[in-house]
gemmi code that builds the backbone of each chain (N, CA, C; Angstrom):
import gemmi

chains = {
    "A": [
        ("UNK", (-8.588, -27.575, -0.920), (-8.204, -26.318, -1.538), (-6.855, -26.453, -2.229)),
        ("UNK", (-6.806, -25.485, -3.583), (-5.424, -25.726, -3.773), (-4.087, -24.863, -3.092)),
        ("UNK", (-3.350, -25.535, -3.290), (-2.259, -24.587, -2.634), (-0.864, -24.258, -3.499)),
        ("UNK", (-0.621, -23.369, -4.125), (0.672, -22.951, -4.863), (1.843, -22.397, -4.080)),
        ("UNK", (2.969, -22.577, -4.532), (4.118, -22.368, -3.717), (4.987, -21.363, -4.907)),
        ("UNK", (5.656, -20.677, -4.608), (6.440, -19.412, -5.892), (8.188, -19.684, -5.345)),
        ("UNK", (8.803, -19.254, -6.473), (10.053, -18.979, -5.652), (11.009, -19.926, -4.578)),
        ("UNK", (11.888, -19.505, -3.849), (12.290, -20.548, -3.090), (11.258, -21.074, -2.271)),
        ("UNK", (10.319, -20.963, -1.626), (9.452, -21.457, -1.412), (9.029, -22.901, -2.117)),
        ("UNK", (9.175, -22.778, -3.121), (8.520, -24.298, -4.084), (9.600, -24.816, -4.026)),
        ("UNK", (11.076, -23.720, -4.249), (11.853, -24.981, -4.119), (12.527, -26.050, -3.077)),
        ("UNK", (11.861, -25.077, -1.798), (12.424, -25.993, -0.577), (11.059, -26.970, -0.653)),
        ("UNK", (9.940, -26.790, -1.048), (8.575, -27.826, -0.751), (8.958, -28.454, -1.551)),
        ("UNK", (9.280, -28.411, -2.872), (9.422, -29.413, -4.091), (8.672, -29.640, -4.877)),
        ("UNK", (7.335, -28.805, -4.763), (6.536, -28.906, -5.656), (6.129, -27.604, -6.141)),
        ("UNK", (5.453, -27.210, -7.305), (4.274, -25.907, -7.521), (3.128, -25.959, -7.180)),
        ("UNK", (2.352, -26.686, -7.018), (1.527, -26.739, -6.433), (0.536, -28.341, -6.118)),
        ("UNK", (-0.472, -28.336, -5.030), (-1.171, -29.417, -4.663), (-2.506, -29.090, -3.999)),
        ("UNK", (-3.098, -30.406, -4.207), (-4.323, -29.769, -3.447), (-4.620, -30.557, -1.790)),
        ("UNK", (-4.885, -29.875, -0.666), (-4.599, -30.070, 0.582), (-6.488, -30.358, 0.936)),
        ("UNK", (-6.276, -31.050, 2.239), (-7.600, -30.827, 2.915), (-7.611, -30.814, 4.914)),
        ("UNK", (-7.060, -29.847, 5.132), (-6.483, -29.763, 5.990), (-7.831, -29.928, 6.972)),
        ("UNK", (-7.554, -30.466, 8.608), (-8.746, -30.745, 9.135), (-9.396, -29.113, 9.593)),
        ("UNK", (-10.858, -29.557, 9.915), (-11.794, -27.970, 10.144), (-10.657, -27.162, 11.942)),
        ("UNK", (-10.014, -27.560, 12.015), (-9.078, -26.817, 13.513), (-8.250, -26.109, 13.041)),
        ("UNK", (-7.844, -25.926, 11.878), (-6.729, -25.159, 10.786), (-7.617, -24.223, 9.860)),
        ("UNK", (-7.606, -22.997, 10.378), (-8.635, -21.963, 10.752), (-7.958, -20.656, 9.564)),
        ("UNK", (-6.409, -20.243, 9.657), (-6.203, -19.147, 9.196), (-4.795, -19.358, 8.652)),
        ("UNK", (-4.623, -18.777, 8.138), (-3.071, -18.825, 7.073), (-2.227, -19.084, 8.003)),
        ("UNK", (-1.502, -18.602, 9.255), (-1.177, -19.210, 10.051), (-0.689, -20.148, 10.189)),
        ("UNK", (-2.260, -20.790, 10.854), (-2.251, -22.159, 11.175), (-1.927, -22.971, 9.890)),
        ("UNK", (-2.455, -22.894, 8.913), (-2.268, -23.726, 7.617), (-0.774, -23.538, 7.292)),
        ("UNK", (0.303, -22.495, 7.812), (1.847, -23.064, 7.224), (2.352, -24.000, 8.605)),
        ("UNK", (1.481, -23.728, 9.526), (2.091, -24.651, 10.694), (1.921, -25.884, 10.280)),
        ("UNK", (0.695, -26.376, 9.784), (0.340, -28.148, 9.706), (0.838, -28.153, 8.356)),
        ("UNK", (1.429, -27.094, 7.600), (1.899, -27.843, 6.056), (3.435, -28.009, 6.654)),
        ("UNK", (4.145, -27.627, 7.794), (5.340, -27.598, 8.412), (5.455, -28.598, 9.000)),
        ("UNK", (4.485, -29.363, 9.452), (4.790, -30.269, 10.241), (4.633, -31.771, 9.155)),
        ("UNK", (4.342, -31.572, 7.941), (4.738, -32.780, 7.111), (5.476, -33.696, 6.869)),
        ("UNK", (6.582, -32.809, 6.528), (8.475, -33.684, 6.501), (9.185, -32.399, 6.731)),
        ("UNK", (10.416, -32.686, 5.910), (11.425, -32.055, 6.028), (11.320, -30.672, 4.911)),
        ("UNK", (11.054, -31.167, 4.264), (11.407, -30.117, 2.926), (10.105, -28.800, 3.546)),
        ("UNK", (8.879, -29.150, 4.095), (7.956, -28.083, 4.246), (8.354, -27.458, 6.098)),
        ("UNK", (9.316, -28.532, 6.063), (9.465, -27.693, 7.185), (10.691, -26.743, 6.984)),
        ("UNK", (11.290, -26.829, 6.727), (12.757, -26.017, 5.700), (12.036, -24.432, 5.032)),
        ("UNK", (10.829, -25.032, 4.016), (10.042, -23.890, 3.428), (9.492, -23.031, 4.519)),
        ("UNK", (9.130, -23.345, 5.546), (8.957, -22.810, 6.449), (8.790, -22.377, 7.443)),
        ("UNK", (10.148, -22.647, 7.842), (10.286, -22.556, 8.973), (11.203, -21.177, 9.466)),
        ("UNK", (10.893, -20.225, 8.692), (10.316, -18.206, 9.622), (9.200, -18.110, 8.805)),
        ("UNK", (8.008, -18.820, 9.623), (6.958, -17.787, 8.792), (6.691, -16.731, 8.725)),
        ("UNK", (7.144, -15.979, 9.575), (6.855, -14.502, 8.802), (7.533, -13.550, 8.219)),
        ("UNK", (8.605, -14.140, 7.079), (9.128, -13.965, 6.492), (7.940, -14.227, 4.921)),
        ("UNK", (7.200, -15.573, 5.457), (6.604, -15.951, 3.798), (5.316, -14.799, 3.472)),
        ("UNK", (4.701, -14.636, 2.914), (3.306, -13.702, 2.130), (2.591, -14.496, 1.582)),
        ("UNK", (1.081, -14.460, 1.963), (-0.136, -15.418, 1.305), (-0.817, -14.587, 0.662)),
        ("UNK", (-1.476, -15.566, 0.043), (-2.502, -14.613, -0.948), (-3.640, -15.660, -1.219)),
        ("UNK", (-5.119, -15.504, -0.961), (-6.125, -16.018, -0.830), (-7.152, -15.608, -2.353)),
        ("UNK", (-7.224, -16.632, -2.768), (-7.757, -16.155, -4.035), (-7.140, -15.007, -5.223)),
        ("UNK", (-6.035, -14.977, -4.859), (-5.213, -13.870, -6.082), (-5.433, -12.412, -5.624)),
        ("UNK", (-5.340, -12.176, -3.691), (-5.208, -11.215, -3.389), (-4.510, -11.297, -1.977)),
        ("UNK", (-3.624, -10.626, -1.692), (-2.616, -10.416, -0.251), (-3.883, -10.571, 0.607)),
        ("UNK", (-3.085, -11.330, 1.925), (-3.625, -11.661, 3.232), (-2.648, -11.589, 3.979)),
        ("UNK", (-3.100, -11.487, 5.349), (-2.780, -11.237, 6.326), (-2.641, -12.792, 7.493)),
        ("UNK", (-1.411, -12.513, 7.740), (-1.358, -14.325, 8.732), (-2.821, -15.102, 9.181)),
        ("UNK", (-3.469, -14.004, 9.986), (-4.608, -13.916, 10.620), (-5.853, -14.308, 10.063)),
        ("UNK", (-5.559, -14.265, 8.496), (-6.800, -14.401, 7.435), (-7.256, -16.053, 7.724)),
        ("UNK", (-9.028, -16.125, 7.583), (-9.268, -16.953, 8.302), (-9.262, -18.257, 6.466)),
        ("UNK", (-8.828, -19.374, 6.219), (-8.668, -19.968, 4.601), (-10.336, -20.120, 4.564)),
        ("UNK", (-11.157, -20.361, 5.465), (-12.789, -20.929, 5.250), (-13.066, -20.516, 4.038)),
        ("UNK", (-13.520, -21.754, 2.970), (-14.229, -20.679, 1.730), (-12.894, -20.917, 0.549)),
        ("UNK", (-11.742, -20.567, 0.735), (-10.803, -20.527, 0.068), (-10.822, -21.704, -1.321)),
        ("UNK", (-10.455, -21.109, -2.633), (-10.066, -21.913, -3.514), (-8.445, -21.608, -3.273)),
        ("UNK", (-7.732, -20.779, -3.524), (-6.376, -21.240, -4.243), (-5.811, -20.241, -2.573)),
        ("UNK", (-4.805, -20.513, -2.246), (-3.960, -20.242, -1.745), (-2.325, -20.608, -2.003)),
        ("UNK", (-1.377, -19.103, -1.767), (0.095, -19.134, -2.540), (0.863, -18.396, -1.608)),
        ("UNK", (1.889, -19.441, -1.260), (2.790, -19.120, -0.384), (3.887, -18.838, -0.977)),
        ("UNK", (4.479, -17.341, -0.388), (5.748, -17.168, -1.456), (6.911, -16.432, -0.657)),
        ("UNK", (7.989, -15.610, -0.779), (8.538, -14.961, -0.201), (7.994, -13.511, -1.272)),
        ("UNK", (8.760, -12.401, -0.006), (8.471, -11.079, 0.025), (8.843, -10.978, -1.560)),
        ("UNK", (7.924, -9.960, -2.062), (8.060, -9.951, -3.706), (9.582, -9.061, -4.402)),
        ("UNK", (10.188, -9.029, -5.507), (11.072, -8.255, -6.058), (10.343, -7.836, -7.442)),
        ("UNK", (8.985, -7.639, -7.678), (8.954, -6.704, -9.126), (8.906, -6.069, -9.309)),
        ("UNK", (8.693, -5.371, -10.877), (9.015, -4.000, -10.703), (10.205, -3.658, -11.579)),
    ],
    "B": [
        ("UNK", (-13.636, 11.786, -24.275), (-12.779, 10.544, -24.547), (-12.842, 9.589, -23.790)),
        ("UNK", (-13.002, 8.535, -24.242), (-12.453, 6.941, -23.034), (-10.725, 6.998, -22.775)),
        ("UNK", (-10.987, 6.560, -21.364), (-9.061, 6.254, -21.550), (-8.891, 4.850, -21.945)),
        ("UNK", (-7.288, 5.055, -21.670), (-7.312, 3.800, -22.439), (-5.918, 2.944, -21.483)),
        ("UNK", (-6.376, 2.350, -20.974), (-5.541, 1.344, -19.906), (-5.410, -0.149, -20.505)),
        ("UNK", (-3.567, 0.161, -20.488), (-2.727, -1.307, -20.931), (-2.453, -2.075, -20.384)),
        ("UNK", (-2.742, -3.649, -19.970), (-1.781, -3.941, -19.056), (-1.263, -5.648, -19.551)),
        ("UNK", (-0.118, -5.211, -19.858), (0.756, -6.765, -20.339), (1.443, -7.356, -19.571)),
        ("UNK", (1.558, -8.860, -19.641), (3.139, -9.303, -18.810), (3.189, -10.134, -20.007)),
        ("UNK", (4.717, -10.028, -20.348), (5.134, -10.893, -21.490), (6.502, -11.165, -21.177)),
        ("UNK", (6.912, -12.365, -22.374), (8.568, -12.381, -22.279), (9.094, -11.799, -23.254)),
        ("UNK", (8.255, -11.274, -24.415), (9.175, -9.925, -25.373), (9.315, -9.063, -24.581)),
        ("UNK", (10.273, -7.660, -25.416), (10.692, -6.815, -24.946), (9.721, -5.742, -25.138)),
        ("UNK", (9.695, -4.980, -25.318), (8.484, -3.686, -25.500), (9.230, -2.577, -26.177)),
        ("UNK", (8.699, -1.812, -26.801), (9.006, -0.839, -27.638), (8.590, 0.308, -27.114)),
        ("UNK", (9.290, 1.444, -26.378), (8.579, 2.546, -26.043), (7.907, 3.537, -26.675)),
        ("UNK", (8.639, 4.000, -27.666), (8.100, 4.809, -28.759), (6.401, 4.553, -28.907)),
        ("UNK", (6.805, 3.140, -29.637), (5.525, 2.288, -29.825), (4.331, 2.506, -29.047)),
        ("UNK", (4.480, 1.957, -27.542), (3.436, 1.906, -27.155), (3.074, 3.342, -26.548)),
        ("UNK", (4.000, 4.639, -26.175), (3.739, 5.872, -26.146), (2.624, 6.109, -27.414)),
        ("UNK", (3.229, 5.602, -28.698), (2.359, 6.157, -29.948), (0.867, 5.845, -29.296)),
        ("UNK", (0.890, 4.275, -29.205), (-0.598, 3.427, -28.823), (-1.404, 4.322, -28.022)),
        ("UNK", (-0.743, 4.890, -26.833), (-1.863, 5.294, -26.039), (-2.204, 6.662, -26.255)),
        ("UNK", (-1.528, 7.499, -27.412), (-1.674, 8.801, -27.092), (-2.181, 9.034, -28.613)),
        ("UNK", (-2.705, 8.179, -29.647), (-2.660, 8.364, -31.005), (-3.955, 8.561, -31.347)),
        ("UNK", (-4.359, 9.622, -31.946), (-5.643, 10.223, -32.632), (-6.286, 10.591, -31.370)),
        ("UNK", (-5.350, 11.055, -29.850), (-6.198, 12.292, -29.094), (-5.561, 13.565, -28.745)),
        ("UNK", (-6.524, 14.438, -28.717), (-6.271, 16.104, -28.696), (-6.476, 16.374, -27.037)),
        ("UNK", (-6.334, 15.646, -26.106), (-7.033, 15.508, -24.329), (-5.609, 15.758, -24.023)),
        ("UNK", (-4.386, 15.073, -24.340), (-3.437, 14.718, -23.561), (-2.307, 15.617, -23.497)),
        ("UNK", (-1.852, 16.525, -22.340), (-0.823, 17.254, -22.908), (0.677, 16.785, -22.069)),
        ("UNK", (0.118, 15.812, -21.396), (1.265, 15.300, -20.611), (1.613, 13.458, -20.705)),
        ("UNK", (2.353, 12.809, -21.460), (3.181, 11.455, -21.261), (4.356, 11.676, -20.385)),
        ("UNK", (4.335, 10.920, -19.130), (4.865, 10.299, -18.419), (5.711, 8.519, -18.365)),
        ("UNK", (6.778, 8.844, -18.781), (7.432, 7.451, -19.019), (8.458, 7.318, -17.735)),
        ("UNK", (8.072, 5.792, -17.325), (9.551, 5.248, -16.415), (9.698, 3.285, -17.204)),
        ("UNK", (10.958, 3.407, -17.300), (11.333, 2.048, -17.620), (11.829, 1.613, -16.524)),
        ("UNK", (11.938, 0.179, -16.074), (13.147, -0.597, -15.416), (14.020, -1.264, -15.935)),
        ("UNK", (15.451, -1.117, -15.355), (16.532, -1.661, -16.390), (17.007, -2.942, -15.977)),
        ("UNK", (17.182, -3.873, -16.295), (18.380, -4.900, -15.696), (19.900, -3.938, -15.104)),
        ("UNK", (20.296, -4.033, -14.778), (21.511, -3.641, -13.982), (22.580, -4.272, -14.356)),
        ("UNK", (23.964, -3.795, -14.592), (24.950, -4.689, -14.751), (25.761, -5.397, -13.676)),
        ("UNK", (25.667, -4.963, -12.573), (25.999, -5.099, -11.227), (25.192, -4.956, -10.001)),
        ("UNK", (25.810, -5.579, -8.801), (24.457, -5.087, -7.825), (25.246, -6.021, -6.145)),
        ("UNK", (25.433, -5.196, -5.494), (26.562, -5.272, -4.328), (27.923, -5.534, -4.532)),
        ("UNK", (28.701, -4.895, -5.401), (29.866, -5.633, -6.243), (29.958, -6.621, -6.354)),
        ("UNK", (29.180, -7.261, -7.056), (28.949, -8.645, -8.096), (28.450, -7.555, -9.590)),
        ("UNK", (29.040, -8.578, -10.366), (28.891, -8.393, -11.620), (27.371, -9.237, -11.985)),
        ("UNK", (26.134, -8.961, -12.711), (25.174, -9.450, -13.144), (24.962, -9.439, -14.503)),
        ("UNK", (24.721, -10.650, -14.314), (24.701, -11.314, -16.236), (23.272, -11.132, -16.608)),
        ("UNK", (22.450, -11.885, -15.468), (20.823, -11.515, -16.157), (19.839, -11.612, -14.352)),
        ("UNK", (18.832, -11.606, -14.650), (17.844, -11.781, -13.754), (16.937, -12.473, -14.250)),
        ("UNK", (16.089, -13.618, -13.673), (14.914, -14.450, -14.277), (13.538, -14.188, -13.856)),
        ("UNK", (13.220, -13.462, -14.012), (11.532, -12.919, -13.154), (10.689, -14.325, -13.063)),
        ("UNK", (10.125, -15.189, -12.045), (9.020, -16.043, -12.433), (8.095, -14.908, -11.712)),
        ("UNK", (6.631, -15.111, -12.086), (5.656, -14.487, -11.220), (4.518, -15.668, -11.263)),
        ("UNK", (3.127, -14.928, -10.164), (2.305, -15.700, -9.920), (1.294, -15.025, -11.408)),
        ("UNK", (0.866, -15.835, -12.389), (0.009, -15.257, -13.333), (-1.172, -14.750, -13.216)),
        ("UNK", (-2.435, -15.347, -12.531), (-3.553, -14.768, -12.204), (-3.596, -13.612, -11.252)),
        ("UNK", (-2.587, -13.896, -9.950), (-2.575, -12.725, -9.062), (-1.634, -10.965, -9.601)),
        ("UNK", (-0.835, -11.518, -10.247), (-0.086, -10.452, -11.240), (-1.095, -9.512, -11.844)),
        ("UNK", (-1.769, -10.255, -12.518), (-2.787, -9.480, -13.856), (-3.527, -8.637, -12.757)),
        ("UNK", (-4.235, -9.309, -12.014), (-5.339, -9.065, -10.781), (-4.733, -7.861, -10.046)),
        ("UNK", (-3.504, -7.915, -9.692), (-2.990, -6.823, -8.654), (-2.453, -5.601, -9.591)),
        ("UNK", (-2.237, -5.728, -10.954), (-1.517, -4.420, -11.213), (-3.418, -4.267, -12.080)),
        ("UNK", (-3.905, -4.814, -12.499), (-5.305, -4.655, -12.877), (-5.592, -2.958, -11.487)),
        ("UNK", (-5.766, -3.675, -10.118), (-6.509, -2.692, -9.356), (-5.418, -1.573, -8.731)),
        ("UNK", (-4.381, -1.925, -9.277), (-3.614, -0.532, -9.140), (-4.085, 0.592, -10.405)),
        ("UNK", (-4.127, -0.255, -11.043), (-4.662, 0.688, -12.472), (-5.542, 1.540, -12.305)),
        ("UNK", (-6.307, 0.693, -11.554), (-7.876, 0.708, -11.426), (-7.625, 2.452, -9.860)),
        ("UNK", (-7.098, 2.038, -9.123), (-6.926, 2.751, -8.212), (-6.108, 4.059, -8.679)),
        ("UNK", (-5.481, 4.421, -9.725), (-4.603, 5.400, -9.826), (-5.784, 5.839, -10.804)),
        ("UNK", (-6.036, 5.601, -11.838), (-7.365, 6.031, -12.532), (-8.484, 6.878, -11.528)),
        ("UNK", (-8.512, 6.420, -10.588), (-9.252, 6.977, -9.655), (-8.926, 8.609, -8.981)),
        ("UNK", (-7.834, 7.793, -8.650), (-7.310, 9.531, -7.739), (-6.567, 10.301, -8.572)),
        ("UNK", (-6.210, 9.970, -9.501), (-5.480, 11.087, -10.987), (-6.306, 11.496, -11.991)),
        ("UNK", (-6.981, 12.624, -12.402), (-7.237, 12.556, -13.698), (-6.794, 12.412, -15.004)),
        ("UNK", (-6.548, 11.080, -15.085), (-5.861, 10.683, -16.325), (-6.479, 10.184, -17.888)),
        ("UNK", (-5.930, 10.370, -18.771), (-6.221, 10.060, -19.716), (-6.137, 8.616, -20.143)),
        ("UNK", (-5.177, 8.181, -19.630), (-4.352, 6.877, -20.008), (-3.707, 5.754, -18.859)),
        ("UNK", (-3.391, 4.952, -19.042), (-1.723, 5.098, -18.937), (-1.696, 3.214, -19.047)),
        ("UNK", (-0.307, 2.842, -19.229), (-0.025, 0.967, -19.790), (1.179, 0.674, -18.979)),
        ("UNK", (0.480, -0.256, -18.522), (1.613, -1.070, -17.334), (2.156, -2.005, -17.889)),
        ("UNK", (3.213, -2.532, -18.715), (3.931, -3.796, -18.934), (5.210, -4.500, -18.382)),
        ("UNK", (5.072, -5.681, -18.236), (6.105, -5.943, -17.101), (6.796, -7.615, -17.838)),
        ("UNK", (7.979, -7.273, -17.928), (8.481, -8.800, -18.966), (8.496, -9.628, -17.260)),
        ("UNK", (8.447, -11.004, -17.872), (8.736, -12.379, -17.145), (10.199, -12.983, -17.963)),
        ("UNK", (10.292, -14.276, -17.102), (11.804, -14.912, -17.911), (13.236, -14.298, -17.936)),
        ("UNK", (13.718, -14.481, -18.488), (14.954, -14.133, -18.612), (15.464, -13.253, -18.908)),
        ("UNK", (16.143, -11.851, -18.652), (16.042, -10.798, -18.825), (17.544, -10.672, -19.284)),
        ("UNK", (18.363, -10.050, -19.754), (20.136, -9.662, -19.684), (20.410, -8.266, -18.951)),
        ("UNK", (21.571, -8.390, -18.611), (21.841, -7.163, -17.932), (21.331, -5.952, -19.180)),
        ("UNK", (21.207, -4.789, -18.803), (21.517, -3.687, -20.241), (19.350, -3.828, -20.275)),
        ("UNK", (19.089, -4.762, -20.236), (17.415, -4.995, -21.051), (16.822, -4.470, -19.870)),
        ("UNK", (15.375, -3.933, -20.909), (14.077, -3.657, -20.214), (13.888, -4.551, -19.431)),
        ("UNK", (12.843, -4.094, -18.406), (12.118, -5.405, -17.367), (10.962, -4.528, -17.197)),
        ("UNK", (10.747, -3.484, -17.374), (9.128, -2.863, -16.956), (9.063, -1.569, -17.419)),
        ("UNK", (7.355, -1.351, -17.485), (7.543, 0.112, -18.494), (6.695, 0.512, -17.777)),
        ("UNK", (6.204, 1.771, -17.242), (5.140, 2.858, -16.798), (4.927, 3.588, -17.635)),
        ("UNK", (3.020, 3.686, -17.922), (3.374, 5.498, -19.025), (1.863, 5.751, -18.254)),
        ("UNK", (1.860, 7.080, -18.163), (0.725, 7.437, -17.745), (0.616, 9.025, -18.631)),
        ("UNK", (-0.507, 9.250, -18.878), (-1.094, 10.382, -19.926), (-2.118, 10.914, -19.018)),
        ("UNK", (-2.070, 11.986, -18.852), (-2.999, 13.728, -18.577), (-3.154, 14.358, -19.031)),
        ("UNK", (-3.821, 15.637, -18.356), (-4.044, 16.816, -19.447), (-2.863, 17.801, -18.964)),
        ("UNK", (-2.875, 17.643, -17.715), (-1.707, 18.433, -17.137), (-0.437, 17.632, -16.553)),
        ("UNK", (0.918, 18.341, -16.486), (1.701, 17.266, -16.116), (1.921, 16.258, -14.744)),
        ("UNK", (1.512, 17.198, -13.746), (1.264, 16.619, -12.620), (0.396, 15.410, -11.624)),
        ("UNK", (-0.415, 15.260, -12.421), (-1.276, 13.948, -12.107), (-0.278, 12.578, -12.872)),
        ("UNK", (0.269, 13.014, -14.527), (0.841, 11.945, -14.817), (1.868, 11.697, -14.158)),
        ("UNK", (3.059, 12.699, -13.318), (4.350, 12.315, -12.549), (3.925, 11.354, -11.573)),
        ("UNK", (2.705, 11.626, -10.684), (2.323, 11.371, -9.410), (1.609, 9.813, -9.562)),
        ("UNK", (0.970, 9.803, -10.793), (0.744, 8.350, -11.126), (2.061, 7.034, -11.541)),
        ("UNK", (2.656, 8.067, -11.982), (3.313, 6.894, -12.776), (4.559, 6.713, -11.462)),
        ("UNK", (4.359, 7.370, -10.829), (5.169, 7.058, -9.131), (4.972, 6.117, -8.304)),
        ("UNK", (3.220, 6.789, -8.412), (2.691, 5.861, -6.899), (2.459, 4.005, -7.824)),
        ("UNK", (2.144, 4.238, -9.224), (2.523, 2.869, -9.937), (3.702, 1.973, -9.718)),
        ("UNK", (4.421, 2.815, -9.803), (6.106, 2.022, -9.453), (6.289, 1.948, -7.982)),
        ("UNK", (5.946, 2.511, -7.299), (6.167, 2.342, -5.804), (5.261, 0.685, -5.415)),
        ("UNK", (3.768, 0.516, -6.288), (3.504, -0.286, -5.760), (3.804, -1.553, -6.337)),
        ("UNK", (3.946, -1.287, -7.890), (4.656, -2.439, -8.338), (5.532, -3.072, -7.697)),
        ("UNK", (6.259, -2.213, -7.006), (7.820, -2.762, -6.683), (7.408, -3.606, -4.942)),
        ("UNK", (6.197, -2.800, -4.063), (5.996, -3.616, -2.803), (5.258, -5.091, -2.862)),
        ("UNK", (4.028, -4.763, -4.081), (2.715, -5.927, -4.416), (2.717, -6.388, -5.379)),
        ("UNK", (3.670, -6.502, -6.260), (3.321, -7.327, -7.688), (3.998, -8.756, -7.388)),
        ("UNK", (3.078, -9.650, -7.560), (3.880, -10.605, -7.395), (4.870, -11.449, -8.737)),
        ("UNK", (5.939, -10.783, -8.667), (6.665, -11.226, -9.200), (8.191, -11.370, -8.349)),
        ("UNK", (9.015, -12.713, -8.954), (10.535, -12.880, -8.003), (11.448, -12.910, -9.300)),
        ("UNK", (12.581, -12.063, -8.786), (13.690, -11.932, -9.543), (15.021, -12.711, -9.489)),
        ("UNK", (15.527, -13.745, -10.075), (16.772, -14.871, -9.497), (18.000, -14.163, -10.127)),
        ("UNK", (18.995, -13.835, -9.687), (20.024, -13.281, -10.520), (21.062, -14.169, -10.269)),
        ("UNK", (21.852, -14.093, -11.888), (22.825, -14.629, -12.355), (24.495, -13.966, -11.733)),
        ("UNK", (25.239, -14.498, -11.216), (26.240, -12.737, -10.591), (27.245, -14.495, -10.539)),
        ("UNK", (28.678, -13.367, -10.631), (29.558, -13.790, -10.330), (29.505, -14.330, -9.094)),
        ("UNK", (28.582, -14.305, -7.666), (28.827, -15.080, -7.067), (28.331, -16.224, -6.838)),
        ("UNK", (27.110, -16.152, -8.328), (26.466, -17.467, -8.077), (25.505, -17.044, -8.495)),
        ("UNK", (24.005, -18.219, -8.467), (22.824, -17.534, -8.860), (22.133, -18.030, -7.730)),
        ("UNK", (20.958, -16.797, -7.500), (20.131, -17.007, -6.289), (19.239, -15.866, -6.158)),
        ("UNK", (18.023, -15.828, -5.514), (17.331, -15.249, -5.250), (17.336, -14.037, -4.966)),
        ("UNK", (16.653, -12.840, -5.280), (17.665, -11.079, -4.913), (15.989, -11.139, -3.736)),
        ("UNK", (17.008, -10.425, -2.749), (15.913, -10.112, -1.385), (15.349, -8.663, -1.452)),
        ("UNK", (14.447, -9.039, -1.297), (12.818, -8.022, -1.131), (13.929, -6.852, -0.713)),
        ("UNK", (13.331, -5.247, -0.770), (13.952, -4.346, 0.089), (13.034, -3.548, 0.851)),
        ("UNK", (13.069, -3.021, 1.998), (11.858, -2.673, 3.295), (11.855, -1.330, 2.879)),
        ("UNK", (12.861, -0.448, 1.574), (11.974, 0.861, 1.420), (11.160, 0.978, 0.690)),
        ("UNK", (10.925, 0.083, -0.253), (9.484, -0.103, -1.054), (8.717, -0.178, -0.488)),
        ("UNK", (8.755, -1.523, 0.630), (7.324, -1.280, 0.938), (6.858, 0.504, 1.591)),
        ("UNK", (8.163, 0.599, 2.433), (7.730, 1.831, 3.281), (7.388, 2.923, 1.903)),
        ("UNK", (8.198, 3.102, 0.765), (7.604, 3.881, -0.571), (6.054, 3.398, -0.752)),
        ("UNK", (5.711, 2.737, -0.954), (4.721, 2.491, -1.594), (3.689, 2.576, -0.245)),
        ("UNK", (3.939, 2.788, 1.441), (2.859, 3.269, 2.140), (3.133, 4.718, 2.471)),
        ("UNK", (3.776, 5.508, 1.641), (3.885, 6.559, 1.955), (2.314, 7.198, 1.010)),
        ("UNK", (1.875, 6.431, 0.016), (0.609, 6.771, -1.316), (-0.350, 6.627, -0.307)),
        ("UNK", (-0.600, 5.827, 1.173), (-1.687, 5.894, 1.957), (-2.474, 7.244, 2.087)),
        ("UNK", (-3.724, 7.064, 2.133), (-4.422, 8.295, 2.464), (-4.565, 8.034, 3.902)),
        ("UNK", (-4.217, 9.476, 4.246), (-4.546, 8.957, 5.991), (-6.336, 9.877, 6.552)),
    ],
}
model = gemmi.Model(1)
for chain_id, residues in chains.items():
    chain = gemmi.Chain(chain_id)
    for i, (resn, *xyz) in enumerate(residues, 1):
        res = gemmi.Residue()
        res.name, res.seqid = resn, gemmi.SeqId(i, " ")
        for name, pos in zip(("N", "CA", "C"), xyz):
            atom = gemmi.Atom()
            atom.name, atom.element = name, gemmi.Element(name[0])
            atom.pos, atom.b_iso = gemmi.Position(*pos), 0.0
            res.add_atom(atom)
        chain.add_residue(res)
    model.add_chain(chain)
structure = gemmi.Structure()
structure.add_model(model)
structure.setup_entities()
């Protein structure tokens, strides 16, 4: 699946985006910033208060809990300012 | 009449006049335009601000102010109304976002072009970096938007 990063977010990961294949035990948004945290340094920096960050599953808000199964794009970002 | 729903993100500026003309031109339905702009700011916690840089997410942007549209169309009887929202680099003094919403009466357009900005400001994904005398860096989310924008809940 792919995965996009916004904001400081990309800039502590270092990238905009990549595509992941995380194993079938990494179940829900959650879990998927835990094992992208446990990479190196920089994704652990990005996130390390997750619940501070906001996902969005296919180009719509989710909830930690949201399960990725199925998922094309997922985007990890901080709390929004537009407007 | 069909209405007629705008919705841009660009890095020009927007013309209000203009797009007031656009949505309200050659109909006899509308007796109420409703306008809100957003401004850049010249300051903001005593720091002085030079500009703000909006990046946003592009597909989820279009998508989320798309079903706000879509959702205020619903519970307002409206005629109209055009959501545009600049990206990039903004200067203090400049536009950054426009609301207009059109009715027949005035009260559906106030109440739209509210609960629009309330949610723009909790769910649009867009981030603002500002330029300030103390540096440049990221401006943090604020917790009465969101609580504004769940006050539009139907309970």
């Amino acid at each position: 699946m792919k995965v996009k990063y916004f904001a400081w977010v990309r800039e502590r990961v270092g990238k905009a985006e990549e595509t992941v294949e995380p194993p079938a035990s990494v179940r829900t948004v959650d879990e998927l910033m835990a094992w992208l945290a446990r990479r190196d340094e920089s994704y652990a920096y990005a996130f390390e208060r997750p619940r501070v960050i906001r996902a969005a599953i296919d180009h719509a808000h989710v909830k930690p809990d949201a399960t990725i199964a199925g998922a094309r794009e997922i985007a990890f970002f901080p709390p929004m300012t537009g407007g | 009449m069909t209405a007629r729903v705008t919705i841009r993100i660009q890095q020009a500026d927007f013309d209000i006049a203009k797009e007031i003309a656009a949505l309200t031109q050659g109909r006899t339905d509308i007796g109420a335009v409703v306008s809100f702009s957003g401004i850049c700011r010249g300051s903001e916690g005593g720091e002085s601000v030079a500009a703000l840089t909006l990046e946003h997410y592009p597909e989820m942007a279009e998508a989320e102010i798309a079903r706000h549209a879509e959702t205020a169309m619903s519970r307002w009887p409206l005629n109209g109304l055009t959501v545009i929202h600049r990206v990039g680099r903004i200067a203090a003094g400049e536009n950054i976002v426009l609301v207009l919403t059109a009715s027949q009466h005035r009260q559906a357009a106030f109440q739209a072009a509210e609960f629009l900005m309330d949610y723009l400001k909790a769910n649009a994904p867009f981030w603002k970096r500002a330029e300030t005398t103390a540096g440049t860096g990221w401006v943090d989310a604020r917790h009465h938007d969101d609580a504004a924008a769940a006050r539009w809940t139907k309970s």
